[in-house]
C-alpha positions, 0 to 999 in steps of 0.5 A, a space after each residue: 138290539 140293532 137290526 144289523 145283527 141278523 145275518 142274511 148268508 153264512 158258511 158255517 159249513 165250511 168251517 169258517 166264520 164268514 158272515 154277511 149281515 141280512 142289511 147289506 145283502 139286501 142292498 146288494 141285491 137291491 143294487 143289482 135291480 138298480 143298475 138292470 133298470 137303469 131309465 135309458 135300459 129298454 126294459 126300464 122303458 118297456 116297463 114304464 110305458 107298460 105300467 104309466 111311470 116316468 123311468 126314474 119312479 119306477 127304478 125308485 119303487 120297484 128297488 124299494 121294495 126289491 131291498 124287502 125281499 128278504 123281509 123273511 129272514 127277520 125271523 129268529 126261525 132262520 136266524 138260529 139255523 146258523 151260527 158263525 163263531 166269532 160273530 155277534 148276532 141276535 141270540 136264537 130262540 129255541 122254541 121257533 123252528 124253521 120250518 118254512 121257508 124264508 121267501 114264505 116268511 117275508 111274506 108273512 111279516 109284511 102281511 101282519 105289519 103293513 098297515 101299522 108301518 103305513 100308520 107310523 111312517 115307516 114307509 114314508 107313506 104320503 099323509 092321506 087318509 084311507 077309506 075301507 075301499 081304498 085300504 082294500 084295493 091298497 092291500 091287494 096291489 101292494 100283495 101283487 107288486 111284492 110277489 116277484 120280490 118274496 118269490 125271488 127262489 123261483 116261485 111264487 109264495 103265500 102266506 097263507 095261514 101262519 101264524 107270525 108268533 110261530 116264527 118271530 120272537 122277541 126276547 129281552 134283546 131284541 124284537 124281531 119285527 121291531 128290527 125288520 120295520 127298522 131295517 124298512 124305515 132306514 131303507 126307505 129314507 135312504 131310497 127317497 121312496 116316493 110311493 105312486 098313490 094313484 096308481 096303487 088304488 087303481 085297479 086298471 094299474 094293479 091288472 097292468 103290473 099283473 101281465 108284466 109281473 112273470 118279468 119283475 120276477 125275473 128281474 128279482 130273481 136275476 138280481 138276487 143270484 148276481 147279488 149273492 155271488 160271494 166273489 163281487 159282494 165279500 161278506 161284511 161282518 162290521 156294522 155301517 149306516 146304510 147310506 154309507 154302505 149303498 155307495 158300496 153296494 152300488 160299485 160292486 154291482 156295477 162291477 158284478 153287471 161288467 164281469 157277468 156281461 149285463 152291464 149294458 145289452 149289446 148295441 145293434 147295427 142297421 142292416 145293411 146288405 148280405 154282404 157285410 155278413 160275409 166279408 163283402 163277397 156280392 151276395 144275391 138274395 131269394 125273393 124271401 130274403 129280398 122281401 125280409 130286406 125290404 118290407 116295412 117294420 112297424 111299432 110295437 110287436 110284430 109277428 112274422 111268419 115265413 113258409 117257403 120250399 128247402 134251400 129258400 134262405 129262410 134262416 138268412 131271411 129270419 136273421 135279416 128281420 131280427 137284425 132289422 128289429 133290433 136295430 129298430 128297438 124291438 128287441 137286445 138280442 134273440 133266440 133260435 128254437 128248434 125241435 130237437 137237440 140234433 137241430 140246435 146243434 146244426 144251428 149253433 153250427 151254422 149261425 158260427 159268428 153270424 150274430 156277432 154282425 148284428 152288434 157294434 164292434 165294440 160289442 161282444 154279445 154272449 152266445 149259448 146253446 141251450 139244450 139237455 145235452 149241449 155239454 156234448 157239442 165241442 163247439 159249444 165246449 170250445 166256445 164257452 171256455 175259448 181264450 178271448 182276443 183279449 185275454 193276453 192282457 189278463 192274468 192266468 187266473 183271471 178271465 174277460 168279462 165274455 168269458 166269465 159272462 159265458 160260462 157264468 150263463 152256461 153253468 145251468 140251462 136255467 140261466 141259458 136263456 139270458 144269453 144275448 144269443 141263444 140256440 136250442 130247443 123249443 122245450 128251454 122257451 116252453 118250460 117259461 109257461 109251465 110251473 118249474 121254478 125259476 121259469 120267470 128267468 126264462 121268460 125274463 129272458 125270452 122278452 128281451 129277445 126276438 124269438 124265432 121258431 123253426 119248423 113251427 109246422 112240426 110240434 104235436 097238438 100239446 106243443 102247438 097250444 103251449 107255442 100259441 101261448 108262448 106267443 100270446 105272452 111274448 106278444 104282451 111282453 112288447 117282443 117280436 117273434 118268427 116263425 119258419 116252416 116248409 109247410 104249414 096247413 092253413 088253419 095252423 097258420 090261423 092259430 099262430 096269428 090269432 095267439 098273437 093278436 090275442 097277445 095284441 089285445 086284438 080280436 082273431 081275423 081269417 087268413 085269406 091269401 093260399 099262394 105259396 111260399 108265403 110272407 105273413 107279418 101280423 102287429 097291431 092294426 097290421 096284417 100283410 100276406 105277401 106271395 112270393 117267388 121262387 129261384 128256378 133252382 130250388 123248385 123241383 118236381 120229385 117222382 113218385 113211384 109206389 112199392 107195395 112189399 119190403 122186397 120191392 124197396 130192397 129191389 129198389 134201393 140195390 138197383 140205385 146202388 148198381 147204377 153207382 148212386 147213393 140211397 137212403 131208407 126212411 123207416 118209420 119205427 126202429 125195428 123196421 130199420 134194423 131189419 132193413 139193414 140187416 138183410 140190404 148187408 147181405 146183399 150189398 157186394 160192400 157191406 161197410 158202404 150200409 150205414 144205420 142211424 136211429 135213436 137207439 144208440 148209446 150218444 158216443 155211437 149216435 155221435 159217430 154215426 152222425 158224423 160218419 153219414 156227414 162225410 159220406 152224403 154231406 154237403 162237402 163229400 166227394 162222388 167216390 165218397 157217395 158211390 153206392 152208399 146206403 143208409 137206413 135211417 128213422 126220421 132223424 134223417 130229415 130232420 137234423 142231417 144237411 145231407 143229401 142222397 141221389 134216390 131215395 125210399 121212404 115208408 108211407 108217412 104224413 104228407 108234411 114228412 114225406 114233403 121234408 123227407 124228399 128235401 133230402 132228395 138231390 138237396 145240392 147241385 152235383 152234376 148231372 143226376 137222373 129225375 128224383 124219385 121218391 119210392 114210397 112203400 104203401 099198402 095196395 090203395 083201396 078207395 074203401 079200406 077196412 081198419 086193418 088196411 095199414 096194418 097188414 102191410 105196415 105194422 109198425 107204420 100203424 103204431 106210430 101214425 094211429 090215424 090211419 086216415 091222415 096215411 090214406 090221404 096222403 097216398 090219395 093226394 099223392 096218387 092224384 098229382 103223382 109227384 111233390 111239385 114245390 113250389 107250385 102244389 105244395 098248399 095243395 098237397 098240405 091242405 089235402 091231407 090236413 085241410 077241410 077234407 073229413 068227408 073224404 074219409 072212407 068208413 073203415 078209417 072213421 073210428 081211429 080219426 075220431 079216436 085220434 080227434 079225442 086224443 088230440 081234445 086231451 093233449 089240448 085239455 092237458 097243455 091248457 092244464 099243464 101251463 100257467 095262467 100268466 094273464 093271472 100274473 105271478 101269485 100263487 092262488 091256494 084254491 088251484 096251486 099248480 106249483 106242487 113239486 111232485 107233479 110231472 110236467 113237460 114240454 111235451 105229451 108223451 105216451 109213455 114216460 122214457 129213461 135214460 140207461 146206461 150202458 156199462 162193462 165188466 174190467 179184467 178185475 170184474 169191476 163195472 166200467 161206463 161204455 164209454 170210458 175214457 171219453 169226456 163226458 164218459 158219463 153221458 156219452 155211454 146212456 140211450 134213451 128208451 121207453 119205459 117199456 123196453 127198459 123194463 125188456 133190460 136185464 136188470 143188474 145182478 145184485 153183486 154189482 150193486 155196490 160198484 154201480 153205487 160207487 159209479 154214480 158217487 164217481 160221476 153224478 150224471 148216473 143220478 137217475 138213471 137205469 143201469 144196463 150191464 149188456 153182457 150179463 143180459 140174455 135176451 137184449 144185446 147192444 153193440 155200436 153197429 146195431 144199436 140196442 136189439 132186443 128179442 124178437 118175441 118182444 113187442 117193440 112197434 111204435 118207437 120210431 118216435 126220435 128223441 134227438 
C-alpha cells in the first residue's frame, strides 16, 4: 500500500472528515524551513559560517532532514488514533497502541532503519565504504543533527529502549517501515540531497552543530507551528507525486511567511542623528549618548556595558547602539528586558514608535510586549488589534499581514519573543536556559536580536548566574547584548565580561578602570572602558539626614507636608506601609492627599493607583497638584514609577537602593526647591552591634535584608561621606558596601553574613541545577533528564512559592461575582499575589459556594489555578481598594516587602 495513505492531521473531532495526508504535511512544514533559510538570510549566513557549509548546502540538508520530522507518525500506533470517515487510509492494527508520542517514535524508527536505508540507497548516500570508527561517528552526528527535528514538540526526545515492533506493524496491506523508507527515498530525490561527508565524520564539526543546535530546533519547531496552520496549508486528501506538490507547498509557505510577518526580517537604517528620531527637532546628546554615537563597532559579538546616574539617556544611548548594530549586520532586530512587569510596561510606553526608526520605511517591524500580565496594557491591546494605515484597502474580514503578524506573535508568551521588537521581562528570555518546552523558540528568538538588559545590577544571585549564561550562549550565538544600570559593584561587572568572553571562547581579564560613569564594550580581542562625563544638570548631591523612631519620620514627612511640598515614604515591608499610612491619615489636615501603593492590591486597584500617583507626582503634574501630597509606598516606587517628590523618607536598605530611591528625589526641574534630602530611618549606629542591633528598630527591615551586615555598611558608608554625591562618589559608595570590605564587618553581624553567603552558594548550586547545559546541545541524556514535567523550575529563587487569589463578592441573589466584574479582563483584574503563607491566613471558601466558583472558573479560564477569596465571609482578613489586603494583627506578615510587579 502507497505510503500516501497515512494521514499526518485530522479533525475527526469536529465531526468532519478533513484530512491531511502525513507526505504533504511534512512538505509543508519542510517548506517553511526552506524559505527561513533562504542563503541571503542572516541566519542561513550566521548558520554556515558557524558549521563551514556554503548556504545553499546547508538549506539543502537541514530541510532534508526537516521533511523527516514526522518519521513517527509511520507508525500504525498513531495511525489508528484517528479515522476521518469517507478517507481511505492505511487500516489500524489493533493490538499497537499509542502510547508514546510520535516525536519519540520517529526517533525510534530512524534508529532501527538507517544504517539499512544508508545500505540500499534510500538516502542517496555517496558510495563510500564505511569502517566500524567512521559508522560509529556517522551514527552519532546523524543522532545530533535529527534531534531539532524529532524534538520539534519543544523537547528533545530519545529513543530509548522501544522496541520498534511495539509501534510498527505490517499486515497484508502495507508494511509501515517499508512506507516511511518510501516516503524517505522520494523526498531525498526530490530535494537532491547532497550529504557533507566529510563533516558528518568529524567530530569537531558534530560539537560545531552542538552549540547551534538549541537554534535549529527553533527554527524546526517555528517551522512546524507555520506549517501546520490549516488556513495557509488546506488539507489534501487526493494523492500527487511529491514533485508535484512541492511547488505547492512552497507558495503556500511564502505566502504563510508574508501573513505572519517572517517573510524577510526588517531592513535597517544607519544611525544618523537624535534628530531623526524626533521630527528633526536639534537634540543635544549626553556624553553617554555622544560616545554610544561615536565609538567603534567591531565584528563579531560584542558586549556593552553602560553605568551612569538617573536622567543620563542610558535608554536612548543603548538605542543608538542597537541601531548602529543593526545596520552593521549584528542583528534583525531587538529585545528590551527589564526586571519587572511594572517596568516593561513603562518601557513599551516609552519606546512608542521609537523602534520603527530603526527600520526602512517600507518596513513594519512587529513589536510586543512580553510578560504575564500584558494583556492588561491597553497600549499593548490597542496596538496589537490596532487597524493598519493600510487596512482601508482590505476586506472587513481580512487583516494586513502586521496585523496578522501581531497578534499571531502575541497569541502566547511562547511566541512573543519572534517579535522583531520586543519589551518585557527579564524572565520571557530566562526561561530560554531552563527546561520548559519550547524554550529553544525563545532562544531562536533571542539570537536574531540585540538584547538589552536593564537595571542589570538589580537581579538576586540565582538570576546573575542565569544572566551570565543567558550571555555566555548569546555570546556563541553571534548576538550582540547591553546592559544598562545606575550602580554596579565591580566584581559583578567582572562577572558579566567574563560570561560573555566565556561565550567568546576566550579567557576571563580583570576590569581595571573604577572612574564612574563608565563605557565598558567587550568582543573578541576587544575591551575598552571609557570614563565618562557627566551634564552638570543630572549631578546632584542629596542630603542626608538620620531618624532613629517612627515618629520622627512621620515629624519628618507632615513638617515637608506644612511647608507645601510633596513627600514620599519608602518602607521596606507591606505591613509597615499600611501602618504608616494609617496613623500619617490621622495627621494629615487632607486625608484624600495620602496615597498608599504596594503589592498587596487586587491589579484593578493596583492599576488605579498607579495611575493616580502619575498624576499627582509625575513628570506632567502641576504645583496645585504636588501641594502637600504624601505617598507611602514599597520599593515599587523606585523601580516603576517616572515620578518625582520634593523630599523624601526611606527605611535603611542596600546602598544600590537607597542610590535608586533618592533618583526619585526632585528627579525633574521644577523651579526653585530647597536641597534634597533623603531622611533615612536606621537604628542608633553602634561601631560594635550585637545581632539584634536591627531588629529592635526595624523588624520588618530584618526579615527582608537578612544580612544585617550589608545595612551596617550602608549606614557606615553613609555616615562617612554624609550625602549620595553622583557622579563623583558613587563607586565609592558601591564598593564600600559591596567591595572588598568583610573585614569591616564587626562580630555580632558575622553569623547572619556567612549564613546569608551560604544562601547565596545554594542560589548559585540551584541556577547552575536548574539551567540547561546548552554547550551540551539539544539531546536529551537519560542519565541526567532535566526535562521532567513535574519539577518546579523558575526564573527566579524564592523563599516561598506565591499564588494567585482571587477576590470575589456575593450578588443580591447570593451568587459569586469577580471583584471586578464588568471590567475587561474582569478575571485578571480581580487576583493579588500573595505568599503561600498568608493565602493560607485566607478564610477558605464555605462549602456551598463551592459549585458557583466552579461555574466561575468554567466562565472565565484564567480562574484555572488560582485560590478563591470570598472577603466578606472572612473574619479575620479584610481587603477594601484603599488598603489593600489586611490581615490581623496577631499574625506574622514580616518579610513581604519583596514586589512581585
Amino acid at each position: 500500500m502507497s505510503y500516501y495513505l497515512y494521514w499526518g492531521k485530522a479533525r475527526p473531532a469536529d465531526g468532519g472528515d478533513s484530512c491531511h495526508l502525513l507526505p504533504y504535511h511534512s512538505l509543508d512544514v519542510a517548506a517553511v524551513g526552506w524559505h527561513l533559510l533562504e542563503p541571503q538570510r542572516p541566519l542561513a549566513q550566521r548558520l554556515a559560517s558557524q558549521l563551514g557549509l556554503p548556504p545553499d548546502s546547508l538549506r539543502q540538508f537541514f530541510v532534508f532532514l526537516l521533511g523527516l520530522h514526522d518519521l513517527g507518525k509511520f507508525s500504525r500506533a498513531f495511525q489508528g488514533v484517528a479515522r476521518p470517515e469517507g478517507v481511505e487510509l492505511v487500516p489500524p492494527i489493533e493490538r499497537l497502541a499509542y502510547t508514546t508520542r510520535h516525536d519519540r517514535l520517529g526517533a525510534l524508527l530512524w534508529q532501527s532503519c538507517w544504517i539499512e536505508w544508508l545500505q540500499d540507497g534510500t538516502l542517496r548516500w555517496p558510495d563510500r565504504d564505511l569502517d566500524r570508527k567512521t559508522r560509529r561517528e556517522l551514527s552519532e552526528t546523524l543522532r545530533v543533527v535529527l534531534a531539532p527535528m524529532f524534538g520539534h514538540h519543544g523537547q528533545p526526545v530519545e529513543a530509548g529502549r522501544l522496541e520498534p515492533t511495539e509501534f510498527f506493524g505490517h499486515d497484508d496491506s502495507a508494511s509501515d517501515s517499508e512506507a516511511a523508507r518510501r516516503f524517505v527515498a522520494d523526498w531525498a530525490g526530490l530535494i537532491e540531497i547532497d550529504w557533507p561527508f566529510d563533516k558528518l565524520v568529524s567530530q569537531g564539526w558534530r560539537e560545531a552543530f552542538l552549540t547551534v543546535s538549541w537554534t535549529v530546533a527553533g527554527w524546526a519547531t517555528l517551522s512546524d507551528w507555520l506549517g501546520s496552520n490549516r488556513d495557509h496549508f488546506t488539507y489534501c486528501q487526493n494523492p500527487m507525486p511529491l514533485a508535484d506538490y512541492w511547488p505547492i507547498a512552497l507558495e503556500r509557505a511564502e505566502q504563510a511567511l508574508q501573513e505572519s510577518g517572517f517573510a524577510q526580517p526588517p531592513e535597517p537604517v544607519a544611525y544618523t542623528g537624535l534628530a531623526s528620531w524626533f521630527g528633526g527637532q536639534p537634540v543635544t546628546p549626553t556624553p553617554l549618548q555622544r560616545e554610544a554615537e561615536t565609538l567603534p563597532i567591531g565584528d563579531g559579538p560584542q558586549l556593552f556595558i553602560l553605568e551612569d546616574v538617573t536622567g543620563a539617556g542610558k535608554t536612548e544611548a543603548a538605542c543608538i547602539l542597537t541601531q548602529r548594530l543593526l545596520s552593521a549586520g549584528h542583528g534583525e532586530g531587538l529585545y528590551f528586558a527589564l526586571p519587572t512587569m511594572a517596568t516593561s510596561n513603562a518601557m513599551y510606553e516609552r519606546l512608542g514608535n521609537l523602534h520603527q526608526r530603526f527600520y526602512a520605511a517600507a518596513s513594519r517591524p512587529s513589536f510586543v510586549l512580553a510578560h504575564g500580565a500584558r494583556e492588561l496594557n491597553d497600549t499593548f491591546v490597542k496596538a496589537v488589534a490596532a487597524e493598519q494605515p493600510e487596512d482601508r484597502d482590505y476586506a472587513a474580514d481580512d487583516m494586513t499581514a502586521t496585523t496578522r503578524c501581531n497578534r499571531w506573535l502575541a497569541d502566547s508568551r511562547k511566541k512573543s519573543l519572534l517579535a522583531d521588537v520586543g519589551v518585557g521581562t527579564i524572565d520571557q528570555a530566562l526561561m530560554g536556559l531552563l527546561p520548559f518546552r519550547h524554550q529553544s523558540l525563545r532562544l531562536y528568538g533571542l539570537v536574531r536580536k540585540v538584547l538589552i538588559v536593564d537595571e542589570v545590577h538589580a537581579y538576586d544571585h540565582y538570576m546573575q548566574i542565569l544572566l551570565n549564561q543567558l550571555l555566555a550562549h548569546h555570546a556563541r550565538q553571534g548576538g550582540s547584548a547591553i546592559l544598562l544600570t545606575a550602580t554596579l559593584p565591580h566584581d559583578m561587572r567582572e562577572a558579566l565580561a567574563a560570561a560573555w568572553r566565556e561565550g567568546l571562547g576566550q579567557a576571563p581579564a580583570s576590569m581595571q578602570e573604577k572612574a564612574f560613569p563608565l563605557l565598558t564594550q567587550v568582543g573578541h580581542d576587544l575591551e575598552r572602558e571609557v570614563p565618562l562625563a557627566t551634564r552638570p544638570e543630572v549631578s546632584r548631591d542629596v542630603g542626608i539626614d538620620w531618624l532613629t523612631t517612627e515618629e520622627q519620620a512621620l515629624d519628618t514627612v507632615m513638617a515637608a507636608v506644612e511647608a507645601g511640598e510633596c513627600v514620599a515614604w519608602v518602607r521596606n515591608t507591606v505591613d509597615d506601609a499600611i501602618r504608616a499610612y494609617e496613623q500619617l491619615r490621622l495627621r494629615h489636615p487632607d486625608p484624600g492627599r495620602c496615597l498608599l501603593f504596594h503589592s498587596r492590591f487586587a491589579m484593578t486597584d493596583r492599576q488605579r493607583i498607579e495611575s493616580d500617583v502619575i498624576e499627582r507626582l509625575g513628570k506632567s503634574s502641576s504645583p496645585d497638584q504636588r501641594r502637600g501630597q504624601v505617598l507611602i509606598s514599597t520599593q515599587v516606587f523606585q523601580e516603576s514609577l517616572d515620578c518625582d517628590v520634593d523630599q523624601m523618607v526611606s527605611d535603611l536598605a542596600p546602598i544600590d537602593l537607597l542610590v535608586q530611591r533618592a533618583g526619585r528625589l526632585q528627579r525633574h526641574v521644577r523651579g526653585s526647591r530647597r536641597e534634597p534630602v533623603l531622611a533615612v530611618l536606621a537604628p542608633e549606629w553602634s561601631e560594635s552591634p550585637d545581632a539584634q542591633w536591627l531588629k529592635r528598630a526595624l523588624p520588618g527591615t530584618q526579615a527582608v535584608y537578612r544580612d544585617t551586615s550589608l545595612l551596617w555598611l550602608t549606614q557606615r558608608v553613609l555616615r562617612e561621606f554624609g550625602a549620595i554625591r553622583m557622579p563623583d562618589e558613587a563607586r565609592l559608595l558601591i564598593e564600600g558596601v559591596y567591595g572588598r570590605v568583610a573585614d569591616l564587618v564587626p562580630d555580632g553581624l558575622q553569623e547572619a553574613r556567612w549564613e546569608q553567603r551560604g544562601m547565596q552558594g545554594v542560589a548559585v548550586s540551584m541556577a547552575n541545577f536548574n539551567a540547561l547545559s546548552l554547550e551540551q546541545g539539544y539531546l536529551r541524556h537519560p542519565e541526567a533528564d532535566q526535562w521532567q514535567e513535574e519539577l518546579e523550575i523558575g526564573t527566579r529563587l524564592v523563599d516561598e512559592p506565591t499564588l494567585n487569589v482571587v477576590l470575589l463578592e456575593r450578588t443580591v441573589d447570593d451568587q459569586l461575582t469577580l471583584w471586578a466584574e464588568g471590567e475587561r479582563h474582569a478575571a485578571m483584574l480581580s487576583q493579588v499575589k500573595l505568599r503561600q503563607s498568608q493565602a493560607e491566613k485566607l478564610a477558605g471558601l464555605p462549602a456551598d459556594y463551592q459549585p458557583r466558583w466552579e461555574a466561575l472558573q468554567e466562565r472565565y479560564k484564567a480562574l484555572r489555578f488560582t485560590r478563591p477569596w470570598l472577603v466578606e465571609a472572612d473574619t479575620d482578613c479584610a481587603y477594601d481598594a484603599q488598603w489593600g489586603v489586611r490581615f490581623s494583627p496577631n499574625t506574622d506578615n514580616q518579610g513581604d516587602g519583596c514586589e512581585s510587579a
